[in-house]
C-alpha positions as a printed Julia matrix, in Angstrom:
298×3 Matrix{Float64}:
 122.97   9.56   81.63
 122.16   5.89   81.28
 121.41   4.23   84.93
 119.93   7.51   86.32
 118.49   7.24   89.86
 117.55  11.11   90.23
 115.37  11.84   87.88
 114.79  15.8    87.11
 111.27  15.41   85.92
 108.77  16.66   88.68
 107.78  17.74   92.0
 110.73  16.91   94.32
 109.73  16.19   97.88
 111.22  14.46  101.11
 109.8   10.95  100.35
 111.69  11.37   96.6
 115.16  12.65   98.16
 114.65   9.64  100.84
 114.54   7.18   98.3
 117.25   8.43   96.08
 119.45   8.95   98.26
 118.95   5.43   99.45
 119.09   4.19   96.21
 122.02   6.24   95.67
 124.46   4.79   99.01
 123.61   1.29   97.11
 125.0    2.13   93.91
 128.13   4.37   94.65
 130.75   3.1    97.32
 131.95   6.48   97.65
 128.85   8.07   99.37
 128.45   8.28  102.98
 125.85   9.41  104.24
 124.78  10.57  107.94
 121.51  12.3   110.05
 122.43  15.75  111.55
 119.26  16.44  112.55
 115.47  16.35  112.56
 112.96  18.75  111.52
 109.84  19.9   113.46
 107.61  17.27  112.24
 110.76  14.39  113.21
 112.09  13.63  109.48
 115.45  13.18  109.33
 117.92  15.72  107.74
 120.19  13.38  105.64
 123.51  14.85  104.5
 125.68  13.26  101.83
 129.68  13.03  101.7
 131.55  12.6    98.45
 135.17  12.53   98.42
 138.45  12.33  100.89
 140.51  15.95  100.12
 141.74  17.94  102.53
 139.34  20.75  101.82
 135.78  20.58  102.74
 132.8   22.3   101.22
 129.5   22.58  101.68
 126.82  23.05   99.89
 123.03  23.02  100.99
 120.16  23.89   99.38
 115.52  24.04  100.03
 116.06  26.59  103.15
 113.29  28.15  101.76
 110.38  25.67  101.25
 109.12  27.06   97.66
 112.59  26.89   96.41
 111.97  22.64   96.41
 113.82  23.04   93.02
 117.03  24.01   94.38
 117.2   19.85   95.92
 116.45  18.26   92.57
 119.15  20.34   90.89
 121.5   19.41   93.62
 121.02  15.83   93.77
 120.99  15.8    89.93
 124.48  17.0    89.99
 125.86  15.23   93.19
 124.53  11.92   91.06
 126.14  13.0    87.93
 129.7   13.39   89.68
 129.45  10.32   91.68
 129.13   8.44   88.01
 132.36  10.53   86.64
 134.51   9.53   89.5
 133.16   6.03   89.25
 134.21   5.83   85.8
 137.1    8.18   85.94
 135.91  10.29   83.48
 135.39  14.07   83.33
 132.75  16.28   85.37
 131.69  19.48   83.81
 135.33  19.23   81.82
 137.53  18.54   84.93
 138.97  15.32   86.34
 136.04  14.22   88.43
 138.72  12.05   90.84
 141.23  14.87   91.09
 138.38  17.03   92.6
 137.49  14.69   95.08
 140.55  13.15   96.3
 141.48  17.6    96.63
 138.28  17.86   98.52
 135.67  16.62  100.51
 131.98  17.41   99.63
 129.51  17.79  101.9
 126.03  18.53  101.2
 122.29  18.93  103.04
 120.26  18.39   99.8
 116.61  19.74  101.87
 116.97  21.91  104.82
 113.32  22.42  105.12
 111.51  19.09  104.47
 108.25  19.66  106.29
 108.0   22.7   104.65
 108.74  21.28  100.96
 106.35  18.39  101.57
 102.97  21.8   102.74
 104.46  23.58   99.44
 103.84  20.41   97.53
 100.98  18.42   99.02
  98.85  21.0   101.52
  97.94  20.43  104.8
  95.71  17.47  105.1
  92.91  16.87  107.38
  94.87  14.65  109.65
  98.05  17.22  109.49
  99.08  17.84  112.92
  99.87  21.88  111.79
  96.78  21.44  110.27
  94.28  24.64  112.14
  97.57  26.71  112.85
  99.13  27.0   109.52
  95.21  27.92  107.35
  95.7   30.47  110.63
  98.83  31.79  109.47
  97.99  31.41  105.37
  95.34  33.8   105.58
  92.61  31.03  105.78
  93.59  29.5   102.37
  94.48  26.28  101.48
  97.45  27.05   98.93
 100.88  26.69  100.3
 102.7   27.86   97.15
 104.34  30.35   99.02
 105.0   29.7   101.82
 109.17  29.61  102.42
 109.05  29.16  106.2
 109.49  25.63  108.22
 106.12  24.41  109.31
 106.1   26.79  112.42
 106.23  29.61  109.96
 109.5   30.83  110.74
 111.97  31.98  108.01
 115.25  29.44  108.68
 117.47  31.81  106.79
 116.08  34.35  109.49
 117.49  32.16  112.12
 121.05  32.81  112.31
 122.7   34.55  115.14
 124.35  36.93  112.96
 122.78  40.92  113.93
 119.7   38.57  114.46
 117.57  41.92  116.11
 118.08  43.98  113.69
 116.81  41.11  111.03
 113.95  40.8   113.35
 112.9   44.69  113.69
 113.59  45.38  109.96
 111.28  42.77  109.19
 108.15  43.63  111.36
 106.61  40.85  111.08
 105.43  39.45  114.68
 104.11  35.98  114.18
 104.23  32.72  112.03
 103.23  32.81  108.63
 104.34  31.75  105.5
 107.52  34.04  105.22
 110.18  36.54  106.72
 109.35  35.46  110.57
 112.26  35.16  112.41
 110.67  33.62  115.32
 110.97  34.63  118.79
 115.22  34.4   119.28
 118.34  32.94  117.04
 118.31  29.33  116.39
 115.06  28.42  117.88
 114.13  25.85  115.17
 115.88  22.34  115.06
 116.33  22.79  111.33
 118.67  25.96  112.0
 119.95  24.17  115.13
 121.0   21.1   113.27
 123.04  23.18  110.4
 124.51  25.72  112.8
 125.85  22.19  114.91
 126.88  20.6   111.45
 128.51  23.68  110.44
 130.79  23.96  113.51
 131.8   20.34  113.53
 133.09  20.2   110.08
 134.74  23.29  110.27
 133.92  24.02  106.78
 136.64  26.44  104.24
 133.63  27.67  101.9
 130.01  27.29  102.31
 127.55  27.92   99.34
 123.49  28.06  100.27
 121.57  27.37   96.69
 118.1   29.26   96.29
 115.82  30.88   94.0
 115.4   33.38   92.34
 117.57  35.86   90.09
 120.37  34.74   88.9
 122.68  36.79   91.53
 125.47  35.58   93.87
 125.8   37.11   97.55
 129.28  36.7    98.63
 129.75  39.54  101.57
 128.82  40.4   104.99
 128.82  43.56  107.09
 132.95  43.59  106.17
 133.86  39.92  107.9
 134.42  38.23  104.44
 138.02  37.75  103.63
 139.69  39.43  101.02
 139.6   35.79   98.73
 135.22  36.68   98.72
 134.9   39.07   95.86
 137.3   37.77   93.54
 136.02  33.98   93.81
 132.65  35.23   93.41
 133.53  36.49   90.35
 134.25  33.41   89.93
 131.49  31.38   90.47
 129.66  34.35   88.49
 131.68  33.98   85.22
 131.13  29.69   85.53
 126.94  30.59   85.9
 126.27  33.34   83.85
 125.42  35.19   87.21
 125.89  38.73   88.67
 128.48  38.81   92.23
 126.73  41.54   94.08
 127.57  42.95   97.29
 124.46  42.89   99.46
 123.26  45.21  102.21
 120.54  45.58  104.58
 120.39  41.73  105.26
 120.86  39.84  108.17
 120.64  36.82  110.08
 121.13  34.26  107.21
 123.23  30.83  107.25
 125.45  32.79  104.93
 125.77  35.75  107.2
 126.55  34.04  110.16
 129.09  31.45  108.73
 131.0   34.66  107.0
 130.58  36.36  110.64
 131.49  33.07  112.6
 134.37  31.83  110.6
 135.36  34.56  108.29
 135.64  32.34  105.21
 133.84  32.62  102.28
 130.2   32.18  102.3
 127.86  32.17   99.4
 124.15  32.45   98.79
 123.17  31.4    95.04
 120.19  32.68   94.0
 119.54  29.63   91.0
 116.75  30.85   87.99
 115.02  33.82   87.35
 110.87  34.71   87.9
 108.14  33.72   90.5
 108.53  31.25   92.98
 108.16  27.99   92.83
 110.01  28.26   90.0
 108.44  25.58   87.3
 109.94  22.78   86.56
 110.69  23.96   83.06
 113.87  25.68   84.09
 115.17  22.46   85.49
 118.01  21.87   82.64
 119.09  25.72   82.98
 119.19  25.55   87.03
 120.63  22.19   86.91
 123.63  23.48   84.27
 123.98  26.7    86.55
 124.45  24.19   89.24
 126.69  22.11   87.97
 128.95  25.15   86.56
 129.07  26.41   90.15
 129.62  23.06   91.89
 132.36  22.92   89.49
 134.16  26.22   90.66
 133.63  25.35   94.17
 135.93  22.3    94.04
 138.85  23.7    92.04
């Protein structure tokens, strides 16, 4: 794509997304953009609009800060449909302008920026988490995998949606790099910021993007509607992916907008192996993304 701002080459952290998507509001008329938030350590949590339609989506992806990948695959393809309505030409086969003037896109390209940003660059000597978080990595200085925020709590542990039961199933009683779901619901301004988002925008389908294993989540404890399996069969035939109906899992963004609004809700789990997932997979998870963006709209 000639003219590309996002570029799906490397490492993807907050300073990248902050400058493309700055780059991106001064090339394309038809993004708005808007703060709903701040994280921990005070960056902003910048979420992009694209279109007018009566129907709004959302999708959001880097809950998890190992699964960085899952905000240069979005922002790949949010770029590459801004250019096909531009030029009124076809996005992933469909009428790029016919999807947006049916719908109104609404995405949080990195949930968990603090976290992305220890996954990708450590925790310096002048890092304010600095003595906590070597705590809470078992004394080493490799943050591949950690997932949490930079408090070490899980945000897709943070939803109140049977939040107690996430918490005793998971056992774990302190900060560290994964499945903490801190001390109540909603404690961290990253989860506060997308529960607050989520109710103002009043949102018909939500779809969380993650890694790994090439699945699709689409239920909750029965509050789905009836329209859940069959569109993510859906989204499943479009990706390649396997619709399965999960159990024993709580507290997630997913869970609790199913719960909350009884729409359809989706987690994507994008690739397949050990995360971080390398950035070799980028054209396959950017393809599965745009295939699934793609069913979303229609």
């Amino acid at each position: 794509m000639e003219g590309r701002i996002v570029e799906p080459t490397a490492a993807y952290d907050y300073g990248r997304l902050v400058r493309d998507i700055e780059l991106l509001e001064d090339s394309f008329q038809d993004l708005q953009t808007e703060t709903i938030g701040t994280s921990v350590m005070g960056k902003m949590l910048p979420s992009l609009a694209i279109g007018s339609g009566p129907r709004h989506v959302h999708v959001n992806a880097a809950f998890h800060a190992n699964e960085w990948i899952t905000s240069l695959a979005l922002m790949t393809v949010l770029e590459e449909l801004l250019h096909a309505a531009r030029q009124q030409a076809a996005f992933a086969g469909a009428d790029a302008r016919g999807l947006l003037m049916a719908n109104t896109l609404r995405a949080v390209p990195m949930v968990n920026p603090d976290g992305v940003d220890l996954v990708l660059h450590g925790a310096s000597a002048g890092h304010p988490f600095r003595n906590e978080l070597l705590i809470w990595n078992g004394g080493t200085t490799d943050f591949s995998g950690w997932k949490a925020n930079i408090r070490g709590v899980d945000l897709n542990d943070q939803f109140p949606a049977y939040w107690e039961e996430e918490r005793d199933r998971r056992v774990i009683a302190c900060p560290g790099p994964r499945d903490y779901t801190g001390e109540a619901p909603l404690t961290e301004p990253e989860a506060q910021a997308m529960a607050a988002y989520t109710r103002h925008y009043d949102f018909d389908v939500v779809a969380a993007l993650h890694t790994q294993g090439q699945e699709i989540y689409w239920n909750y404890r029965g509050y789905e509607p009836e329209e859940s399996e069959p569109f993510a069969e859906r989204l499943a035939a479009a990706s390649g992916y396997t619709a399965v109906k999960l159990t024993g899992s709580d507290a997630g963004y997913k869970d609790w907008f199913i719960q909350q609004f009884r729409r359809p809700g989706f987690t994507i789990e994008l690739g397949f192996g050990v995360n971080p997932l390398p950035v070799t997979q980028l054209p396959r998870l950017i393809a599965d993304t745009r295939s699934i963006l793609l069913e979303l709209l229609r």
